[in-house]
PLY file of the C-alpha trace (Angstrom):
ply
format ascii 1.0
element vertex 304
property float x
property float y
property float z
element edge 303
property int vertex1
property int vertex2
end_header
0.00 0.00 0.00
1.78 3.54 -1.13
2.25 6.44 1.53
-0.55 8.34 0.28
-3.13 5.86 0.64
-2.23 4.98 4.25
-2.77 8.50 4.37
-5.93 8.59 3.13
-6.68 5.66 4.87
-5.71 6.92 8.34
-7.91 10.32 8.10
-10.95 8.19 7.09
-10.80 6.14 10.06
-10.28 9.66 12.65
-13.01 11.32 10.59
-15.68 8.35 11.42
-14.63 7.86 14.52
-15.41 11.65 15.25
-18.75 10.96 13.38
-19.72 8.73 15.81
-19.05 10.94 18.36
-21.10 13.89 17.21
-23.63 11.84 16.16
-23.99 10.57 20.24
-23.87 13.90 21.30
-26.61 14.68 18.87
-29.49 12.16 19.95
-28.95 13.22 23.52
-29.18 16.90 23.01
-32.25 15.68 21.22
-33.67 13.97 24.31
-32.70 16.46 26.98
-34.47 19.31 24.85
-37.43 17.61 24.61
-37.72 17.59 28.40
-36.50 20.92 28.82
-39.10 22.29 26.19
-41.88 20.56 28.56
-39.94 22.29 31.83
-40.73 26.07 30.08
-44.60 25.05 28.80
-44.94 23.81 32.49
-43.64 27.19 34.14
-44.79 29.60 31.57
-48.44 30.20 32.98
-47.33 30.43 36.70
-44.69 32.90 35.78
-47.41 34.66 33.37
-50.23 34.44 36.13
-47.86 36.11 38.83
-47.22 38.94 36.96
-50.83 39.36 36.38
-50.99 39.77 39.73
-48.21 41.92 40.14
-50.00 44.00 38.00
-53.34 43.89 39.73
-52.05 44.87 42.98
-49.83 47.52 41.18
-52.49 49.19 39.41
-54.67 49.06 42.59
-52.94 50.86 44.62
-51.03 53.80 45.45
-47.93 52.11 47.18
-44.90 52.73 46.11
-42.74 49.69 45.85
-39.61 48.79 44.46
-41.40 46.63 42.26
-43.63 48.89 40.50
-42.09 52.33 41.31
-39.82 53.71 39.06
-36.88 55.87 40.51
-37.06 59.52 39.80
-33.20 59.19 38.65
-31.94 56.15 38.56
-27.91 55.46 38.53
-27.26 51.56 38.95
-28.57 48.65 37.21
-27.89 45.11 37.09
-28.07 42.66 34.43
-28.28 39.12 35.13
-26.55 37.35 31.95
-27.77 33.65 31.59
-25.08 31.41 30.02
-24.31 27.53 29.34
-21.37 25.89 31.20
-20.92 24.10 28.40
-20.12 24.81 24.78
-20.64 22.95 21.24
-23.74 24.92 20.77
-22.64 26.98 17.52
-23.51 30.85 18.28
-25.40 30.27 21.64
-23.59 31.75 24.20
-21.65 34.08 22.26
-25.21 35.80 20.78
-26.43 35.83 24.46
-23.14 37.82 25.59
-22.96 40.10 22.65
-27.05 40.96 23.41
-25.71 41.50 27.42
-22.92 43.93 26.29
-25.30 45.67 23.75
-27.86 46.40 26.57
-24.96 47.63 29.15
-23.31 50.10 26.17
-27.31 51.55 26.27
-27.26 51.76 30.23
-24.27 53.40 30.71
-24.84 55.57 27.99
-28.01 56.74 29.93
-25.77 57.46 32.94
-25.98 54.07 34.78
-23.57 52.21 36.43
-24.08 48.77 35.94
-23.66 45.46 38.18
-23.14 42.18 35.97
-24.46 38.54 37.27
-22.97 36.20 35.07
-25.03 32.31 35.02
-22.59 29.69 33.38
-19.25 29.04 32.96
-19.34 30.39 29.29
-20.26 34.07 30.13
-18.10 33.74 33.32
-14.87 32.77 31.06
-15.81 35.64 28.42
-15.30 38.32 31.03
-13.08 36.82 33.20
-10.48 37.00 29.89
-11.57 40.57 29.32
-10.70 41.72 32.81
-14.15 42.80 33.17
-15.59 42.63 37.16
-18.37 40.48 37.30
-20.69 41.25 40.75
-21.86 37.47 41.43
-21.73 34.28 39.32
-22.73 30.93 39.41
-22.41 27.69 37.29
-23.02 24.04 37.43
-26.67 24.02 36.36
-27.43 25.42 33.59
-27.97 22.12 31.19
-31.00 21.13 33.94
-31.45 24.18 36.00
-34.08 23.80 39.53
-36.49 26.12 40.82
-34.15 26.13 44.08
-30.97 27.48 41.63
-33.79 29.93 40.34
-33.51 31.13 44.32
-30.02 31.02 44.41
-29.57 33.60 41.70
-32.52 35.41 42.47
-31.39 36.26 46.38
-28.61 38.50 45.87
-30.53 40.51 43.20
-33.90 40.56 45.31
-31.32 42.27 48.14
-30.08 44.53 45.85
-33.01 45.99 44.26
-34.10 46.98 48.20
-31.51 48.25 49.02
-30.31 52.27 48.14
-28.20 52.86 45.66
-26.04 54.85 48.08
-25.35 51.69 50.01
-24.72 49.80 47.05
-28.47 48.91 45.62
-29.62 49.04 41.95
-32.87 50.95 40.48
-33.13 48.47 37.79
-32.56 44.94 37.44
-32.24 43.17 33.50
-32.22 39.82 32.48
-30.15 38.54 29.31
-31.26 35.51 28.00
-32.05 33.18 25.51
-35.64 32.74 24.29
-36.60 28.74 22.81
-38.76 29.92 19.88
-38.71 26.47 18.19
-35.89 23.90 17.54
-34.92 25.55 14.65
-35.15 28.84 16.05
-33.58 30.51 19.52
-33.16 34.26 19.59
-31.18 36.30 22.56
-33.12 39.14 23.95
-32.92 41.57 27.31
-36.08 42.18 29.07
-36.44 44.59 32.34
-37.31 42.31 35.43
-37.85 45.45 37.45
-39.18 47.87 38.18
-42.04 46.12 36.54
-43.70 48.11 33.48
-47.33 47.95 34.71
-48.60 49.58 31.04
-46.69 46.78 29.05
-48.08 43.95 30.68
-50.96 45.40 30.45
-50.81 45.73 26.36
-50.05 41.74 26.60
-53.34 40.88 28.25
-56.07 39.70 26.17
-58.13 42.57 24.91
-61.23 43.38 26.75
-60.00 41.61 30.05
-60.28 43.71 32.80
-58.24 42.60 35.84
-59.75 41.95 39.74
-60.56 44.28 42.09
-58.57 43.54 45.49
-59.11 44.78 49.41
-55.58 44.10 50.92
-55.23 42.74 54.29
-53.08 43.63 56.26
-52.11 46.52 53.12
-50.83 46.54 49.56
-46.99 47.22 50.43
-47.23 44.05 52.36
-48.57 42.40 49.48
-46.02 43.45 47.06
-43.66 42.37 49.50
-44.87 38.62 49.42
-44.54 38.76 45.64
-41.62 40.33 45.42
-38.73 37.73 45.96
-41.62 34.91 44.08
-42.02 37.31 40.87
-38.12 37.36 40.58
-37.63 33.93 41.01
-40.22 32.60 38.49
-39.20 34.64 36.00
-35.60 34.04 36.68
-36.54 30.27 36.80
-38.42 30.33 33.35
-35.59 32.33 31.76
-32.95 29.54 33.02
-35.50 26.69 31.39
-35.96 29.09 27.95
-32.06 29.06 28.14
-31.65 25.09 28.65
-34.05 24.32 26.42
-32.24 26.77 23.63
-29.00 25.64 24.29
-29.51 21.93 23.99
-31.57 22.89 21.09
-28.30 24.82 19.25
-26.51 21.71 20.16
-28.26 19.07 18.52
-28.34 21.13 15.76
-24.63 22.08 15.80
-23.84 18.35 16.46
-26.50 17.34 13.36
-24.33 19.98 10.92
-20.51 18.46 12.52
-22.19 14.96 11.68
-22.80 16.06 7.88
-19.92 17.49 7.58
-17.80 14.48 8.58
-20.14 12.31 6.10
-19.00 14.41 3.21
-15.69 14.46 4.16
-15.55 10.50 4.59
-16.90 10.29 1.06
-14.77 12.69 -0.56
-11.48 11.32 1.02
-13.26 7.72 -0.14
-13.13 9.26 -3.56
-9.72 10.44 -2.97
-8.31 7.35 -1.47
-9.90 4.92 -4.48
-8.16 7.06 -7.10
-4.80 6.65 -5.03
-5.35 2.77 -5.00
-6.46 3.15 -9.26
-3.32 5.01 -9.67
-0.79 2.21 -7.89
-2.61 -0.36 -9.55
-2.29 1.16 -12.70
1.54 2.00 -11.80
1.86 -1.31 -11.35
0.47 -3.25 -14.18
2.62 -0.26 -16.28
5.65 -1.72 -14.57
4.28 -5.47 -14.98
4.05 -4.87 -18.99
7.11 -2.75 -19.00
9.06 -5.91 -17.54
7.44 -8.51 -19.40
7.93 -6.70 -22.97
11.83 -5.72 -22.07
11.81 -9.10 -21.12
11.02 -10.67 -24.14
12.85 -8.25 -26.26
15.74 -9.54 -24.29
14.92 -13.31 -25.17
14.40 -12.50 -28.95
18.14 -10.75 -29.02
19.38 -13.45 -27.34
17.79 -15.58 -30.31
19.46 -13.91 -32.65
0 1
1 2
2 3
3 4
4 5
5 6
6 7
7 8
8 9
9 10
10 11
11 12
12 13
13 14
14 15
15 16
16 17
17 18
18 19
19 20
20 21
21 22
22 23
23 24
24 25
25 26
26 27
27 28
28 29
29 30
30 31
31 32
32 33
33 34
34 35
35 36
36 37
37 38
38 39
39 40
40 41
41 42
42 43
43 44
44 45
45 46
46 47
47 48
48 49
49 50
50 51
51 52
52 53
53 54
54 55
55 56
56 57
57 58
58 59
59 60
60 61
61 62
62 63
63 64
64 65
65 66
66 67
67 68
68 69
69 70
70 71
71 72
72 73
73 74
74 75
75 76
76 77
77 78
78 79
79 80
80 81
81 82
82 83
83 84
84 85
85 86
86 87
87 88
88 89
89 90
90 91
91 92
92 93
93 94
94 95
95 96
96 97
97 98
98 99
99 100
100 101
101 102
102 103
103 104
104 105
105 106
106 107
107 108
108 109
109 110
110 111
111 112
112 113
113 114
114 115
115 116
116 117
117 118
118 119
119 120
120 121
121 122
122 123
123 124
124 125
125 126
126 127
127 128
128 129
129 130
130 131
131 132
132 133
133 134
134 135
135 136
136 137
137 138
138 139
139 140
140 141
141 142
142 143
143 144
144 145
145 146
146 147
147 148
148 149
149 150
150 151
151 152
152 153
153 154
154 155
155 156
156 157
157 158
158 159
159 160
160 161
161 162
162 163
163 164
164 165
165 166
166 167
167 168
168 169
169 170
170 171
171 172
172 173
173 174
174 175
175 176
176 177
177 178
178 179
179 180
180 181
181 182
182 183
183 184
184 185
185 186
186 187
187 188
188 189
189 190
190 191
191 192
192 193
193 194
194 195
195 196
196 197
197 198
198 199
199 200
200 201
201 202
202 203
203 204
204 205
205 206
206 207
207 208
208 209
209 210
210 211
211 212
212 213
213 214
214 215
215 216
216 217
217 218
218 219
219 220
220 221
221 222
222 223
223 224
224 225
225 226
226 227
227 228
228 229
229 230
230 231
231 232
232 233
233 234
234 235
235 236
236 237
237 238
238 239
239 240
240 241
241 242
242 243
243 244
244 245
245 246
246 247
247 248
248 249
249 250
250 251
251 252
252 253
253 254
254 255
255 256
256 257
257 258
258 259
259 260
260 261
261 262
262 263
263 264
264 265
265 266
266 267
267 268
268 269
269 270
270 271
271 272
272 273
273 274
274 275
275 276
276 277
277 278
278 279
279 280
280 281
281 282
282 283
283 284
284 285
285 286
286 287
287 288
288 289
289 290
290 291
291 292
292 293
293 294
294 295
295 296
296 297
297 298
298 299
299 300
300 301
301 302
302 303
């Protein structure tokens, strides 16, 4: 066998055996996206149904609340950026960071200092490199996150949105993350978490609805205060499962696309590797005739 066929030979075997591998990784970021798609249809209408009644108790009443209240001039915010720990998910993570620094340029250029909360190892890594200070992070669960990592992450933000910005508090709190439109289709977008923006919600309820009337007991501020720390969290919690699901999502398909791409590759160097073998073959039945007819021209000179 010549050089260049062991060559070819060598490269087919390391391309399939990477095939295989991609194609693994494939079915089970098929699997674990079909139960994280189930996760965000479950938690979707108790995260939708609590800020409904955010907004009910907002809209009737008076109290001003950290929640609903907007400050006169605000100077801090903090965005929560929701990451994988993983990667081998295409353009995932790095659309999700390039949407987080988008939204920060816009906050500082409005005068606001802002406080980054990084989620996953990904977004931890991207501005640990850049030298950039990063307030709180945490990692470890973002491929099947839990309603108790939802608390986790929510606590230190829920403390900072009470507290003044003079003792270190924010006005605003964001949220970067990654919204699971379909399997084909994932799309990185910011949202405000707080305060919450009582006449948008309201535009997203169905027209004509018109929302409860509510006596408060023992008053509205201590109301808000109940929701407070649950709205963050369920929101926070369905962003993380919106996030999963998109991630595992990008990586089937990424691992689908690495899998046809090693296919073609295996049949071109196939192609590649049976024209080497033509070629020595035909090399060698030109050396076969060569020898054979100098051969016998020998024997008939001898003859003579």
């Amino acid at each position: 066998m010549g050089a260049q066929l062991r060559v070819y030979k060598r490269r087919i075997r390391s391309v399939t055996a990477t095939k295989k591998i991609t194609k693994a990784m494939e079915m089970i970021a098929a699997s674990r996206v079909v139960k994280a798609q189930r996760k965000v249809v479950a938690s979707t209408p108790y995260a939708r149904e609590l800020t409904r009644a955010v907004t009910a108790v907002g809209t009737g009443s008076n109290t001003k609340h950290p929640l609903t209240t907007e400050a006169e001039n605000p100077t801090r915010a903090a965005v929560l950026l929701l990451t994988s720990d993983r990667g081998l998910a295409g353009a995932f993570n790095s659309n999700a960071i390039k949407a987080a620094e988008q939204l920060t340029e816009r906050l500082e250029r409005e005068g606001k200092q802002v406080d980054t909360y990084v989620v996953g190892r990904r977004g931890l890594a991207h501005y640990n490199f850049r030298e950039r200070k990063v307030t709180e992070s945490w990692t470890g669960f973002t491929d099947e996150p839990t309603y108790a990592d939802a608390k986790k992450v929510a606590a230190p933000l829920i403390e900072a949105i009470e507290r003044d910005t003079a003792d270190g508090g924010v006005d605003e709190l964001h949220i970067v993350y990654t919204e699971f439109v379909s399997m084909m289709t994932q799309t990185a977008l910011g949202a405000r978490l707080l305060p919450l923006r009582l006449d948008e919600v309201a535009e997203e309820q169905p027209k004509g609805e018109i929302l409860p009337l509510f006596d408060f007991e023992p008053s509205a501020e201590d109301v808000l205060d109940a929701l407070l720390p649950r709205y963050v969290e369920s929101r926070i919690y369905n962003a993380l499962l919106q996030s999963a699901a998109s991630k595992h999502a990008a990586t089937r398909r990424a691992m689908k696309s690495a899998t046809d791409n090693a296919g073609e590759l295996i049949n071109t160097l196939s192609r590649l590797a049976n024209a080497a073998r033509q070629a020595e073959i035909t090399q060698e039945i030109s050396e076969i005739v060569g020898g054979a007819s100098a051969l016998a021209d020998a024997t008939a000179g001898s003859d003579r």
